[in-house]
C-alpha positions in Angstrom: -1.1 -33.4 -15.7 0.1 -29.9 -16.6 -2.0 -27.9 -18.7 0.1 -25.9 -21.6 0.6 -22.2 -21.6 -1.3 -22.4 -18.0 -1.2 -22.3 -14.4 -1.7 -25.2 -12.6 -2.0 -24.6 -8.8 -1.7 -27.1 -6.2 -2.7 -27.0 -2.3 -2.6 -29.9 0.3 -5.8 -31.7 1.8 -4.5 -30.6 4.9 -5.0 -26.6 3.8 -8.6 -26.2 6.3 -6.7 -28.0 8.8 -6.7 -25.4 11.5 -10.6 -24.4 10.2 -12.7 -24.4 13.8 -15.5 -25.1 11.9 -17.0 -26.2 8.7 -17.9 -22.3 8.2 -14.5 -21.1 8.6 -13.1 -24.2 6.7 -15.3 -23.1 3.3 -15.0 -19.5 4.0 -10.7 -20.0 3.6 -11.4 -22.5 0.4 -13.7 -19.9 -0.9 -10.1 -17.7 -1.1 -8.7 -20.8 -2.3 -11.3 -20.6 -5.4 -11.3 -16.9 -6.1 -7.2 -16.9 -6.4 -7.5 -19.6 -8.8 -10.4 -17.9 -11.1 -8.2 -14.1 -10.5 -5.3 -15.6 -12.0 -6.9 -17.7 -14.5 -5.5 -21.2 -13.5 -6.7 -23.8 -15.6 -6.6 -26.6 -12.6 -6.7 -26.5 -8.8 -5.0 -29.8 -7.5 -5.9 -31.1 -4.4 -2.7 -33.3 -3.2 -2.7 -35.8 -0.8 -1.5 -34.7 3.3 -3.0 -37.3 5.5 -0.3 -36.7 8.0 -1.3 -32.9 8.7 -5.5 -33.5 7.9 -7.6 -33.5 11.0 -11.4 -33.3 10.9 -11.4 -32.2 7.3 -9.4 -34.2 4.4 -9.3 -34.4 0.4 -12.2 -35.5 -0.2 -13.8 -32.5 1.7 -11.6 -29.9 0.0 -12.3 -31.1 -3.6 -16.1 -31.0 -2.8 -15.7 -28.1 -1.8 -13.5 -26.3 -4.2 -15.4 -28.0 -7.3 -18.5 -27.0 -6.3 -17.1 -23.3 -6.1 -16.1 -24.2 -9.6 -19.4 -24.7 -11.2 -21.5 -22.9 -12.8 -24.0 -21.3 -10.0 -27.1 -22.3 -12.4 -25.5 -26.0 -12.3 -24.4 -26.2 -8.8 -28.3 -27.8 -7.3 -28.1 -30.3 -10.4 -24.4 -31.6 -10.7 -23.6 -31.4 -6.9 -27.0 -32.3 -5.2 -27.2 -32.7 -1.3 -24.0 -33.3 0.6 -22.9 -32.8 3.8 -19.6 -30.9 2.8 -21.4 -28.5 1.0 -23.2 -27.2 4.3 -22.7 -23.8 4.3 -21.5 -23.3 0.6 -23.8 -19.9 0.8 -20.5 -18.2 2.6 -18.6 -18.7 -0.4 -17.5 -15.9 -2.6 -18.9 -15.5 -6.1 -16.1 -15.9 -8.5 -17.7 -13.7 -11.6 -17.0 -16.3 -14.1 -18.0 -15.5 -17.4 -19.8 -18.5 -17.8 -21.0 -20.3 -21.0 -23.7 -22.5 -21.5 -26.9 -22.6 -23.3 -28.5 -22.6 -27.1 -27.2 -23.2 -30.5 -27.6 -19.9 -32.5 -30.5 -22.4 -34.6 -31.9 -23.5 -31.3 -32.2 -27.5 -32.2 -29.1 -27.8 -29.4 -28.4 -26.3 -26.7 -24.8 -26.9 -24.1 -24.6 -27.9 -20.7 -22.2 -29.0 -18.3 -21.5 -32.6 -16.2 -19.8 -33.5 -13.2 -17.5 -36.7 -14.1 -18.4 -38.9 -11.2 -16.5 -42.5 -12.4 -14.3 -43.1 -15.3 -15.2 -46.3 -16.5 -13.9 -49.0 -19.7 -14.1 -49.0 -23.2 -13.8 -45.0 -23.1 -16.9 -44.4 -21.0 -17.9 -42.1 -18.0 -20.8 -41.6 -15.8 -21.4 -38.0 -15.5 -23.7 -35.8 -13.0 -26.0 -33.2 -15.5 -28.8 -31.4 -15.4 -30.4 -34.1 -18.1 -31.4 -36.7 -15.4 -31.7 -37.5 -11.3 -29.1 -39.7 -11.8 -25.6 -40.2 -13.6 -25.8 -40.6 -17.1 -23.2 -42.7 -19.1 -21.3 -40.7 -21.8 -18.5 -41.7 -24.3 -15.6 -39.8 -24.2 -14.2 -38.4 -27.5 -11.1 -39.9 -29.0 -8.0 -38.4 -27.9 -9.7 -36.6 -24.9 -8.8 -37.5 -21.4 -10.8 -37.0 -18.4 -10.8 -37.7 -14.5 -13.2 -38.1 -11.8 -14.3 -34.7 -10.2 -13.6 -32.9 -14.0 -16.5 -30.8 -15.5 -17.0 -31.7 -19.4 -19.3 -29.6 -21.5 -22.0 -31.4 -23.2 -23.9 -31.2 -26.5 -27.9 -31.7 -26.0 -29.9 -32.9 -28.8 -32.7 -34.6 -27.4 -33.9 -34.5 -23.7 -36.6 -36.8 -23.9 -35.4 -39.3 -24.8 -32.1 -37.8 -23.9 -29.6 -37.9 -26.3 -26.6 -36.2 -25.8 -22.4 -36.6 -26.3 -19.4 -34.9 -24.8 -17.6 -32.4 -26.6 -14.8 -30.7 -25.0 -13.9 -29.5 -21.3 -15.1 -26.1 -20.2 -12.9 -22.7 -21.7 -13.8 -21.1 -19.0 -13.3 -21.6 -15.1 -11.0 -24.2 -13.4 -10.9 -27.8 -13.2 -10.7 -29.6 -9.6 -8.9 -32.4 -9.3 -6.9 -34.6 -6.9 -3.4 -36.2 -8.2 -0.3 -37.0 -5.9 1.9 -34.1 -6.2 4.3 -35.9 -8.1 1.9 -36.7 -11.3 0.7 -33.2 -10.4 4.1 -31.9 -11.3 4.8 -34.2 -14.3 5.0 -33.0 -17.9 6.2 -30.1 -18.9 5.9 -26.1 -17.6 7.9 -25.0 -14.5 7.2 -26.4 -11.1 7.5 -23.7 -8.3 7.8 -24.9 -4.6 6.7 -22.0 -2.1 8.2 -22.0 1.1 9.7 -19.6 3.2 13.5 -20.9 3.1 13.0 -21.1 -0.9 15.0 -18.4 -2.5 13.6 -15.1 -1.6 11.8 -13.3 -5.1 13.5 -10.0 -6.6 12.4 -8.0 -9.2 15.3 -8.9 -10.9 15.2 -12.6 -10.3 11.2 -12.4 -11.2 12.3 -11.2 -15.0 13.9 -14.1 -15.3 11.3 -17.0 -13.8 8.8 -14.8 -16.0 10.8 -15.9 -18.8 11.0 -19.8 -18.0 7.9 -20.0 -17.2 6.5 -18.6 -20.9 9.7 -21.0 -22.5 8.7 -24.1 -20.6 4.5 -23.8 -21.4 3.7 -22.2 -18.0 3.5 -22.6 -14.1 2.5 -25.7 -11.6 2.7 -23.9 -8.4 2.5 -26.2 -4.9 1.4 -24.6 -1.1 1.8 -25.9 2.2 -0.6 -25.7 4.7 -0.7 -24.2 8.0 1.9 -25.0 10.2 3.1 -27.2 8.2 4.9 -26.0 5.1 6.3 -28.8 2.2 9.1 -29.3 3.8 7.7 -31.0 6.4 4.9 -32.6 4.2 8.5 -34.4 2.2 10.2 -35.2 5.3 13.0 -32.5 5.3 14.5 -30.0 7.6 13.9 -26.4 6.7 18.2 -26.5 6.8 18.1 -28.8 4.1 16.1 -26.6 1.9 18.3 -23.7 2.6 21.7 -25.1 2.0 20.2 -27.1 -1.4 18.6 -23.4 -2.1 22.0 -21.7 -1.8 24.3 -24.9 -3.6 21.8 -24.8 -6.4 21.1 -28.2 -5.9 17.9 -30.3 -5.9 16.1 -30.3 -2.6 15.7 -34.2 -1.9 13.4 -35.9 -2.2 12.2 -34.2 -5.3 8.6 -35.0 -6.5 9.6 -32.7 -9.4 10.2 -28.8 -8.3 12.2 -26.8 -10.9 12.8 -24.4 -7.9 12.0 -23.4 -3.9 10.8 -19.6 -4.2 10.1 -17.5 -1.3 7.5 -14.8 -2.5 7.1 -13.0 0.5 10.1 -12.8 1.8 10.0 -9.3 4.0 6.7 -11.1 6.1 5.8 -9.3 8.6 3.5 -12.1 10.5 4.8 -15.1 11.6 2.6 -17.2 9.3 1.2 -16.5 6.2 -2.1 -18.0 5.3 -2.1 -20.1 2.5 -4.8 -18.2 0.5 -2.7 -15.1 1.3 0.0 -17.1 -0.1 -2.0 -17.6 -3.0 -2.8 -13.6 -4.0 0.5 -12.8 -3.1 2.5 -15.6 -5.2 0.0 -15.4 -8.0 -0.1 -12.0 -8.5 4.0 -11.8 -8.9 4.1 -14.8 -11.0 1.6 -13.5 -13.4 2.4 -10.7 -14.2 3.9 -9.6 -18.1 6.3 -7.7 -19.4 
């Protein structure tokens, strides 16, 4: 599921969990969205934490999250009316340069759908502007897509519509939701945060810098609050430690390359997941 040369950023469907309210809850995955368009991921995974959801789980998060991903102009049309999306006026604009529109000789134009079921035989139903309801697209050979993805569509008709799929956005994010296993499959470097990771240096930054642009880029996994991924994988924060020091695995292992503390002078006693977020993002990132 890793993208190539990219960052792929993963956060629980427990991350609202301590969210009083559906305000507060997209307010802190508004934060969530603006890290992720700041630091140029290519896709926000939304991993599976039914043990630490409350009111609020996945399904929730990745409305939310993808319709902060959107194109404002396509947000009415691909999204429509949905309870989740309640107060989706308190989230932040993400200043996206965003491309859709004409063909320089005007007989096409681009737009974008919402993938809302991938079906057989290489076909989709996708939410667009084009109709009220889903339309059913073909998917081009070799291109792979998944429920909740945004594809970018080639108009040449609208009445009758007539239109194919050509690609996946440049621009933006994808949202998706993927155990955090497949999430960390492929290749790239998987990063673990956690407080009893190893704590990040400057010197030791160099270096995971370097990996990171050998191995094709970062997948980079959160906890939520109160409860970091240790506790979402069932081990003691000793265990991490001790595996951190030994240079060992930490079991089990959905596929970390390494436990990294990124803030490790905190001054609080928790540290927010979206501060997490700015804070891991903007060490990671950074070039030479």
């Amino acid at each position: 599921m890793r993208t190539e040369d990219g960052v792929t950023i993963c956060v629980p469907s427990s991350v609202v969990r301590e969210a009083e309210d559906d305000r507060e809850a997209t307010r802190k995955l508004g934060y969530v969205a603006r890290a992720a368009a700041v630091f140029r991921a290519d896709r926000l995974v939304v991993f599976p934490d039914r043990e630490g959801e409350r009111r609020r789980g996945g399904e929730y998060v990745r409305t939310v999250l993808g319709y902060a991903a959107t194109p404002p102009a396509l947000r009415k049309e691909l999204w429509g009316e949905r309870d989740a999306l309640r107060y989706a006026g308190v989230l932040p604009p993400l200043r996206v340069s965003w491309r859709t529109g004409s063909s320089p000789d005007g007989e096409e134009s681009t737009t974008q759908g919402l993938v809302t079921e991938v079906g057989p035989e290489g076909r989709v139903r996708v939410n667009s502007p084009l109709r009220e309801h889903p339309i059913s697209l073909l998917v081009p050979s070799g291109m792979e897509v998944e429920r909740g993805e945004r594809v970018t569509i080639r108009v040449s008709s609208r009445e009758p519509v007539r239109a194919r799929i050509t690609g996946k956005p440049a621009n933006g994010f994808q949202v998706v939701g993927a155990d955090l296993s497949e999430a960390l499959g492929g290749d790239g470097l998987a990063v673990a945060t956690s407080r009893y990771g190893e704590e990040l240096s400057v010197s030791r930054l160099g270096d995971i810098v370097s990996d990171a642009r050998e191995a094709g880029g970062y997948t980079v996994a959160f906890g939520a609050p109160e409860r970091g991924l240790p506790e979402m994988l069932g081990v003691s924060p000793e265990t991490v430690q001790a595996a951190v020091a030994d240079g060992r695995r930490v079991e089990p292992d959905p596929g970390f390359d390494l436990w990294l503390n990124t803030i490790p002078a905190q001054g609080s006693g928790v540290v927010r997941t979206e501060e997490a977020l700015f804070a891991t993002l903007g060490s990671l990132t950074l070039t030479e």
